[in-house]
C-alpha positions as CSV (number, residue, x, y, z in Angstrom):
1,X,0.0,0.0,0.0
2,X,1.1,3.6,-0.6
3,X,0.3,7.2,-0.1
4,X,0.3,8.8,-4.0
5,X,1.1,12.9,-3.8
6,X,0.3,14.4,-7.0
7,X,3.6,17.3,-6.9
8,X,3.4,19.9,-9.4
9,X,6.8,21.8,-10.8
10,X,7.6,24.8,-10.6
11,X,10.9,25.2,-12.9
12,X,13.6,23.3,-11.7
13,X,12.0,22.2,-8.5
14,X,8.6,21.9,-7.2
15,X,6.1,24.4,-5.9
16,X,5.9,25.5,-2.9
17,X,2.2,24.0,-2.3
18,X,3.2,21.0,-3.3
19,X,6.4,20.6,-0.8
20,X,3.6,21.2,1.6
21,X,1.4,18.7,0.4
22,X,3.9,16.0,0.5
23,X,4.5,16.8,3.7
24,X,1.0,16.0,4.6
25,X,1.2,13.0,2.4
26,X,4.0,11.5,4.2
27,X,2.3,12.1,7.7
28,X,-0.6,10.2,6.6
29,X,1.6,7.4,4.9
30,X,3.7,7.0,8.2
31,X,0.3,6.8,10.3
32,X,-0.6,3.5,8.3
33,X,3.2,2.3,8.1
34,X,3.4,2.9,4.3
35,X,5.3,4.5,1.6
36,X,4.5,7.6,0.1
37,X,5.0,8.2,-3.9
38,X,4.7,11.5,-5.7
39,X,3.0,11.4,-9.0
40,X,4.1,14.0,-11.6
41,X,4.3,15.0,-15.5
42,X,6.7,15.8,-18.0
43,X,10.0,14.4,-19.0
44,X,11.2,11.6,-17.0
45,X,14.7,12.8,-17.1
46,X,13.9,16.2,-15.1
47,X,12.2,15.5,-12.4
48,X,14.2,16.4,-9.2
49,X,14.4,13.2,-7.5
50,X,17.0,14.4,-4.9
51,X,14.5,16.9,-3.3
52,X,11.5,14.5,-3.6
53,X,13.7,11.8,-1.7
54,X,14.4,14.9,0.7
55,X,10.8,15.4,1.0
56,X,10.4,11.5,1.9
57,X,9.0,10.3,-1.7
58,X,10.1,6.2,-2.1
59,X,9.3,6.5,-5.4
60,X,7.9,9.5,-8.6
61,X,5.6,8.5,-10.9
62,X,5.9,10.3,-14.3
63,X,2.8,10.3,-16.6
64,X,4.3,10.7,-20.0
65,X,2.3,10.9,-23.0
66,X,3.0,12.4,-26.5
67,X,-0.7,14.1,-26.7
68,X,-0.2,15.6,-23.4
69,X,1.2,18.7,-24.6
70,X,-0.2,21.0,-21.4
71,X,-1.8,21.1,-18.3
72,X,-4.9,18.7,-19.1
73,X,-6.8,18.0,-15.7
74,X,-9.0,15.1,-16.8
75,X,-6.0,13.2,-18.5
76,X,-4.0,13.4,-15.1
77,X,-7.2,12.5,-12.8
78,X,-7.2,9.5,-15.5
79,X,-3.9,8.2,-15.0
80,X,-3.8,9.2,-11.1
81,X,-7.0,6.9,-11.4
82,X,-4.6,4.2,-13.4
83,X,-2.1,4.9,-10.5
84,X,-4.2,4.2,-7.8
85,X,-4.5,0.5,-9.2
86,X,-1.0,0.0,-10.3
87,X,0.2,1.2,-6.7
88,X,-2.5,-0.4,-4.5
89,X,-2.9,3.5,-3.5
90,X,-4.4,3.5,0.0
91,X,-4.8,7.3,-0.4
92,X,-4.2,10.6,-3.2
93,X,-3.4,13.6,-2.1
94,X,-2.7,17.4,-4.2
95,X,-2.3,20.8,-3.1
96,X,-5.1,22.8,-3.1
97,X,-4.4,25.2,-5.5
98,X,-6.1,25.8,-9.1
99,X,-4.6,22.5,-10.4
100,X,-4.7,19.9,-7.7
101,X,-8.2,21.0,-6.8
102,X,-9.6,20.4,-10.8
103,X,-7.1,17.1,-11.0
104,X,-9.2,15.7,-7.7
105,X,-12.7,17.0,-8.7
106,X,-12.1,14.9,-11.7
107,X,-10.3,12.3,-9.7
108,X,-13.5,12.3,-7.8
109,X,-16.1,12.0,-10.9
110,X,-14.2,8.9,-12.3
111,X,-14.1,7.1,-8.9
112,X,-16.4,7.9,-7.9
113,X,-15.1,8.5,-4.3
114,X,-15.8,12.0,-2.1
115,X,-12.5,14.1,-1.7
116,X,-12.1,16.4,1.3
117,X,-11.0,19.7,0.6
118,X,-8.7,22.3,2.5
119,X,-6.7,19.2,4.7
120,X,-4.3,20.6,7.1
121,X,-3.5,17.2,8.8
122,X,-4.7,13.8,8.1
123,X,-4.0,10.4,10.0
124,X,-4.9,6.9,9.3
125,X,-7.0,5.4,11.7
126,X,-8.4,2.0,10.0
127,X,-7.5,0.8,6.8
128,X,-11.1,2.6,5.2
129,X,-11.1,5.7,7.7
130,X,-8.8,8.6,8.1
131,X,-8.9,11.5,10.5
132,X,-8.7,14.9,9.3
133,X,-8.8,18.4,10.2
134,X,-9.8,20.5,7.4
135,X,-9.6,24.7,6.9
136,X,-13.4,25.7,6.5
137,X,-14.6,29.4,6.0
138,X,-11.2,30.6,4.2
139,X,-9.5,28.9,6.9
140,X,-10.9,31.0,9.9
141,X,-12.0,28.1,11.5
142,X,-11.1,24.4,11.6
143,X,-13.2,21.3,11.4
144,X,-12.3,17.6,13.2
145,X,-13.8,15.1,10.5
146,X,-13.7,11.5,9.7
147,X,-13.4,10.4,5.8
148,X,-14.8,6.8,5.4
149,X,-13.6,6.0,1.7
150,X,-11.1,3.7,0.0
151,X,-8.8,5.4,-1.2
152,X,-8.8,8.6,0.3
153,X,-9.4,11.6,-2.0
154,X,-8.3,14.6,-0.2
155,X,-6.2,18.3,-1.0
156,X,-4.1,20.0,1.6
157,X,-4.7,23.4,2.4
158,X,-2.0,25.5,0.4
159,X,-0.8,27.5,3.7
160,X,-1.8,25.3,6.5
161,X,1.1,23.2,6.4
162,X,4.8,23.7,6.4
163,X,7.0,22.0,3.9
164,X,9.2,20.0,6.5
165,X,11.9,17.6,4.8
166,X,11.6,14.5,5.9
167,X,15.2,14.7,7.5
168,X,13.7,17.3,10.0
169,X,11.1,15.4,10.8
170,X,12.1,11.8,12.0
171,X,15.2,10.9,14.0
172,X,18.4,10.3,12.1
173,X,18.0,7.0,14.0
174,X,14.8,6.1,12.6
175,X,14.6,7.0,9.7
176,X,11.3,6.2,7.5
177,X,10.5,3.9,4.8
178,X,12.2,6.4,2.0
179,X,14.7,7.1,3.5
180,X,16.8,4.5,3.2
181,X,17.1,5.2,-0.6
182,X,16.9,7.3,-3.6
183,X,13.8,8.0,-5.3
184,X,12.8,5.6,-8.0
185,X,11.5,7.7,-10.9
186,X,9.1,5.2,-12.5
187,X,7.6,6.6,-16.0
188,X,3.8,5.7,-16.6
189,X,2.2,6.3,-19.9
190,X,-1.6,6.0,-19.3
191,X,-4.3,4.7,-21.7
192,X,-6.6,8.4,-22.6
193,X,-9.3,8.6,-24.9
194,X,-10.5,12.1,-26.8
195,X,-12.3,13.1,-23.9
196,X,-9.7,13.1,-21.2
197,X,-7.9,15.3,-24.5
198,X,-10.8,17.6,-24.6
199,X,-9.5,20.2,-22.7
200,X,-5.6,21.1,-22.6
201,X,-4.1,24.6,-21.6
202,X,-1.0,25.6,-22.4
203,X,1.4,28.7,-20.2
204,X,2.3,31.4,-22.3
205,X,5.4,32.9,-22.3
206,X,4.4,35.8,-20.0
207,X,2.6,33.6,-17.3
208,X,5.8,31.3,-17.4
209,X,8.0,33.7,-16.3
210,X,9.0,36.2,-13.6
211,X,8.3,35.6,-9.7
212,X,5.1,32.5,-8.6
213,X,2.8,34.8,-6.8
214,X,2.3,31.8,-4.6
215,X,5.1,31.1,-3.6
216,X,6.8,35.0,-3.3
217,X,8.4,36.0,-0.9
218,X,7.3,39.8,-1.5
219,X,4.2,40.8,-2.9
220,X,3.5,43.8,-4.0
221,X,-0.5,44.2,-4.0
222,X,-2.8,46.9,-5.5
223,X,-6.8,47.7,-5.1
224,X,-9.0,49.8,-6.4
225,X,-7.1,52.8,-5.3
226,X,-4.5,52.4,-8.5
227,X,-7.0,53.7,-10.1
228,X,-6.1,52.0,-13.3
229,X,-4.0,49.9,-15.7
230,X,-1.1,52.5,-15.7
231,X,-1.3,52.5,-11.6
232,X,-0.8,48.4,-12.0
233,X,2.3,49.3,-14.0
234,X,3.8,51.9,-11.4
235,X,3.9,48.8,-8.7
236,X,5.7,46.3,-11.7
237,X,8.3,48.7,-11.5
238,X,8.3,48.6,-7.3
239,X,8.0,44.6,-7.3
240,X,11.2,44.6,-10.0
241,X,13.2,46.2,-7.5
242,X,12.3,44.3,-4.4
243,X,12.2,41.2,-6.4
244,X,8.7,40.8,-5.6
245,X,5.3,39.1,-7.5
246,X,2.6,41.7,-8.0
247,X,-0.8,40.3,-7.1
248,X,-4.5,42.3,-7.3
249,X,-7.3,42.6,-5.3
250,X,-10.5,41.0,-7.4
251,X,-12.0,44.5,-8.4
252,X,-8.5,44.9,-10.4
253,X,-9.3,41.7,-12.4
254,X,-13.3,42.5,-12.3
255,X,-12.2,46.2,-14.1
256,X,-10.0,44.1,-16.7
257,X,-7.0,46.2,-15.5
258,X,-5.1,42.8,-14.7
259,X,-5.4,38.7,-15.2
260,X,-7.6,37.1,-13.0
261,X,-3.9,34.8,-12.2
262,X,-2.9,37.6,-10.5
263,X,-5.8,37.7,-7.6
264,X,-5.3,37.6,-4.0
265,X,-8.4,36.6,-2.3
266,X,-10.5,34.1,-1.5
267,X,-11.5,33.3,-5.2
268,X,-7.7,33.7,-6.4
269,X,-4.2,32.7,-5.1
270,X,-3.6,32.3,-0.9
271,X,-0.2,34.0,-0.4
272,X,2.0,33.6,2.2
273,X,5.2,35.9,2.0
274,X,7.4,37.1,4.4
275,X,6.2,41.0,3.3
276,X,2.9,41.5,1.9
277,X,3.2,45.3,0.4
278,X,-0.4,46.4,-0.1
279,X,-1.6,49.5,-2.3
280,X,-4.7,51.1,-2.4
281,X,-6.5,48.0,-1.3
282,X,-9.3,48.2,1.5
283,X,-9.2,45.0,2.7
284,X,-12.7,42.9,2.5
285,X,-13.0,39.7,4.3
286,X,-12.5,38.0,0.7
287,X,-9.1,39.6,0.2
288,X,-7.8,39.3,3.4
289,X,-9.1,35.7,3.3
290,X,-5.6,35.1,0.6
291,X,-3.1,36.8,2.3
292,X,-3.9,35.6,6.1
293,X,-0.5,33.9,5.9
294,X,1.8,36.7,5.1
295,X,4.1,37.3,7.8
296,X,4.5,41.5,7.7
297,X,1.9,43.1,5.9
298,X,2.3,47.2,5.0
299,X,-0.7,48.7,3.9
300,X,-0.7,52.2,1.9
301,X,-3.8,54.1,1.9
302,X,-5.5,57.0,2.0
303,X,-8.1,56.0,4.6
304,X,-6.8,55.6,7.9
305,X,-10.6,53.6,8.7
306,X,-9.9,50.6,5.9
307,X,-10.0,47.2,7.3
308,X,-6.8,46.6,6.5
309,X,-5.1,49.0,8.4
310,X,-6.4,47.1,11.8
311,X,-4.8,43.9,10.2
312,X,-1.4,45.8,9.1
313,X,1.7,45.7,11.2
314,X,2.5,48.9,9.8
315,X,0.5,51.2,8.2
316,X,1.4,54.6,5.0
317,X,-1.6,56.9,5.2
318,X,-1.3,58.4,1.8
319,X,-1.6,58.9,-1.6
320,X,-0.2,56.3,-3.4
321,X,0.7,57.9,-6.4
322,X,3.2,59.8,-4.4
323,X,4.1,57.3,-1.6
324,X,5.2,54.4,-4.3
325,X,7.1,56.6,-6.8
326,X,9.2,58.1,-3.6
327,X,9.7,54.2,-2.5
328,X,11.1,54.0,-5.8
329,X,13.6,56.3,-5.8
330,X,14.7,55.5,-2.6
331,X,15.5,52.3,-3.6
332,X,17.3,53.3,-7.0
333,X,19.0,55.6,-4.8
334,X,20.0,52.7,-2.3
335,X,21.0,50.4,-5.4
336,X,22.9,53.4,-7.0
């Protein structure tokens, strides 16, 4: 029996989200005494087995296919669903972002199995039942609940776990099942019909490059208070010099001023960076909802009453438009 971890890549490495959920994964396998696998796509020959071994993986399963050519999510649910079979699979587990959220909603539908959403911790306790403690309500409360299904189905909360190697978190002296060893990269070319083809995306150049929003370590953030698609571009310019992702508050994307991949909120991307720089942004409960995580947040405004300003650890009252263009100069001046 193992624990499958669908990991997705970010570059050279893996993201962020999903270093968290095969941290998760691991737990859970090591409740039940089993191994835990990550599942991935692409070329066999780059995927980074030394951190997955790190990160307590026995073995990576590659899904290779020539006519995946992008990100398709009912193609990967189908070979995750091939997976499951192959590998005995006791549970599946994905980060809960954009992706692993779609890949286990399909996962789901072809199962037929439920899958718990928003996991922050997950234990075995009988080989159909495992104990979880899931985010509910944007994470502002948690919930104690039992999922009774064979295999488990479940996605971790993207910010509710840290991604601990596995080295930190056993003994040297006892080490676990993977950690004896490499990890085995294992390719798997699954059987997909047109419809699991139906849909494929493809990255663009633009979306491909740059800073991951979600896994920054600055944001720079702007709200309404920009005023516009030209006040977006003034905190590009800020986030280049603090080598920093710019993310948006949803009435930015709403307006058309910037890509709905840019939004921080409840309905977009959960941030969690060491410095959250927010402009012009008032703060609803659907905003604050995405960047509940970030260590330091600075908040610029003109209203010394918005929402976020009680939730800032420091706090700009002013204009924007002549507090980020002074930033900037100070730090040209600082860089020389």
């Amino acid at each position: 029996m193992t624990v499958l971890c669908l990991a997705e890549r970010d570059g050279d490495g893996l993201a962020d989200a999903s270093l968290r959920a095969l941290t998760l994964a691991r737990g859970l396998a090591e409740s039940a005494g089993e191994d835990m696998a990550a599942v991935l796509t692409g070329p066999a020959g780059t995927v980074p087995a030394g951190l997955l071994a790190s990160f307590g993986a026995a073995a990576a399963h590659v899904i290779e296919s020539q006519r995946l050519t992008g990100y398709a999510p009912a193609a990967w649910a189908r070979a995750l669903a091939e997976l499951i079979t192959v590998t005995s699979a006791s549970a599946v587990a994905a980060a809960g972002t954009d992706r692993g959220s779609e890949v286990m909603a399909h996962l789901g539908a072809i199962t037929g199995l439920p899958v718990a959403a928003n996991c922050a911790a997950a234990s075995r306790t009988s080989p159909s039942a495992c104990q979880l403690v899931r985010h509910r309500w944007a994470g502002s409360l948690l919930e104690d609940a039992v999922l009774e299904a064979s295999p488990a189905l479940l996605t971790v909360a993207v910010d509710a776990v840290a991604a601990v190697p596995a080295a930190a978190a056993v003994p040297a002296a006892a080490p676990g099942p993977a950690a004896a060893g490499a990890t085995s990269v294992i390719v798997h070319h699954p059987a997909l019909d047109e419809a699991d083809l139906r849909v494929i995306a493809t990255e663009s150049a633009g979306r491909s490059t740059g800073v991951s929003l979600a896994t920054a370590r600055v944001v720079v953030g702007g709200g309404r208070g920009v005023g516009g698609p030209e006040g977006v571009g003034a905190l590009e310019e800020l986030a280049g010099l603090l080598g920093a992702a710019v993310g948006v508050s949803r009435v930015v994307t709403s307006q058309g001023w910037r890509p709905h991949r840019q939004q921080v909120g409840q309905t977009g991307t959960r941030i969690s960076p060491e410095l959250y720089l927010a402009c012009g942004i008032s703060g609803a409960i659907q905003h604050m909802a995405g960047c509940l995580s970030a260590k330091h947040i600075v908040a610029v405004n003109t209203d010394p009453d918005a929402p976020i300003i009680a939730r800032a650890d420091y706090a700009v009252i002013g204009d924007l438009n002549q507090v980020i263009p002074a930033l900037v100069a100070a730090l040209r001046e600082r860089s020389g």
